[in-house]
SEMAR-779764 format. One record per residue (C-alpha): z, x negated, y; residue in three letters; residue number from 1. Coordinates in Angstrom, 3 decimals. Example, Ala and Ser with C-alpha at 12.3 -4.5 7.8 and 13.67 -1.06 7.14 Angstrom:
BEGIN
SITE  7.800  -12.300  -4.500  ALA  1
SITE  7.140  -13.670  -1.060  SER  2
END
This chain:
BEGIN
SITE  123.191  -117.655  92.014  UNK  1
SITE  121.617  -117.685  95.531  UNK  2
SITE  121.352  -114.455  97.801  UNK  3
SITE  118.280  -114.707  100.135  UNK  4
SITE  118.237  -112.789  102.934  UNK  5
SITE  114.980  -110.436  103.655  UNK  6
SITE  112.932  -109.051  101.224  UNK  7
SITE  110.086  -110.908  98.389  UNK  8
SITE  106.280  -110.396  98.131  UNK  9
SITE  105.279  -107.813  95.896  UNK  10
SITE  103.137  -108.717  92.963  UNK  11
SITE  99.770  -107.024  94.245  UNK  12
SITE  97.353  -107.945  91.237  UNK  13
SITE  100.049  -107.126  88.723  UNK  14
SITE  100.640  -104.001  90.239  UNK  15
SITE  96.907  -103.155  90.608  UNK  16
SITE  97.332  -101.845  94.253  UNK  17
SITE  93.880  -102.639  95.687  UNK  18
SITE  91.750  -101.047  92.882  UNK  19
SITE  89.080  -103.571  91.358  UNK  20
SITE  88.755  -105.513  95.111  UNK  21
SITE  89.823  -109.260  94.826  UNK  22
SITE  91.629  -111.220  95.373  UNK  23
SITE  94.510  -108.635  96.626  UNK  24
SITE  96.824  -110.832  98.012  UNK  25
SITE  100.280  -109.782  100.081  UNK  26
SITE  100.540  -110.083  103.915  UNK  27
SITE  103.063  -109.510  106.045  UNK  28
SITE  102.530  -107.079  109.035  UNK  29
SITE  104.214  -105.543  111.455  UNK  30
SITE  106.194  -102.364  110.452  UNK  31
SITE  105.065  -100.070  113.801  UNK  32
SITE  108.986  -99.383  114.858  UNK  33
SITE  110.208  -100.486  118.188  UNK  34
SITE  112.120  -103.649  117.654  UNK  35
SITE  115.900  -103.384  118.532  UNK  36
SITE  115.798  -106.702  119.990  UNK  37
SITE  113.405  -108.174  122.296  UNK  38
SITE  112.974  -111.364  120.453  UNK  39
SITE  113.041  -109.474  116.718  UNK  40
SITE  109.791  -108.192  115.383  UNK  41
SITE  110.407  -105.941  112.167  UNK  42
SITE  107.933  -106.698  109.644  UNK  43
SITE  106.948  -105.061  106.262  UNK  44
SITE  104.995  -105.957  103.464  UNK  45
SITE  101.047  -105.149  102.001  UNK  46
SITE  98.848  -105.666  99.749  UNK  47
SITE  95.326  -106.282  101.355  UNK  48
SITE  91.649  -107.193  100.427  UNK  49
SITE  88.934  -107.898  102.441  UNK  50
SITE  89.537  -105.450  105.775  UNK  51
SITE  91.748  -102.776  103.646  UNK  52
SITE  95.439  -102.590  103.667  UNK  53
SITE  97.304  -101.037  100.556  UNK  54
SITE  101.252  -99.803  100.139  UNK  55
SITE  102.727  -102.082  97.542  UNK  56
END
C-alpha cells in the first residue's frame, strides 16, 4: 500500500454540495492563511459551479 502525501479531491456531485448547479467540479484554492514559507502557498479544497464556491 502507497501513502500519498497531501490530501484527495472530494467527490462534489456525490456529495451534492452545489445544489442542482452543474457540473460541480473540485478546485483547488488558496486557504487565506499566511504561508510559513515564502515559497509555500497553503491550499484547500472546493467544490465550485459557475462563479460560486461551496465547502466540500
Amino acid at each position: 500500500r502507497l501513502s500519498r502525501v497531501g490530501s484527495r479531491p472530494p467527490c462534489c456531485v456525490c456529495e451534492q454540495r452545489c445544489g442542482g448547479c452543474a457540473p460541480c467540479t473540485a478546485v483547488q484554492v488558496r486557504a487565506g492563511v499566511r504561508p510559513l514559507c515564502a515559497n509555500y502557498e497553503p491550499v484547500r479544497w472546493k467544490c465550485k459551479c459557475g462563479d460560486a464556491v461551496f465547502d466540500p
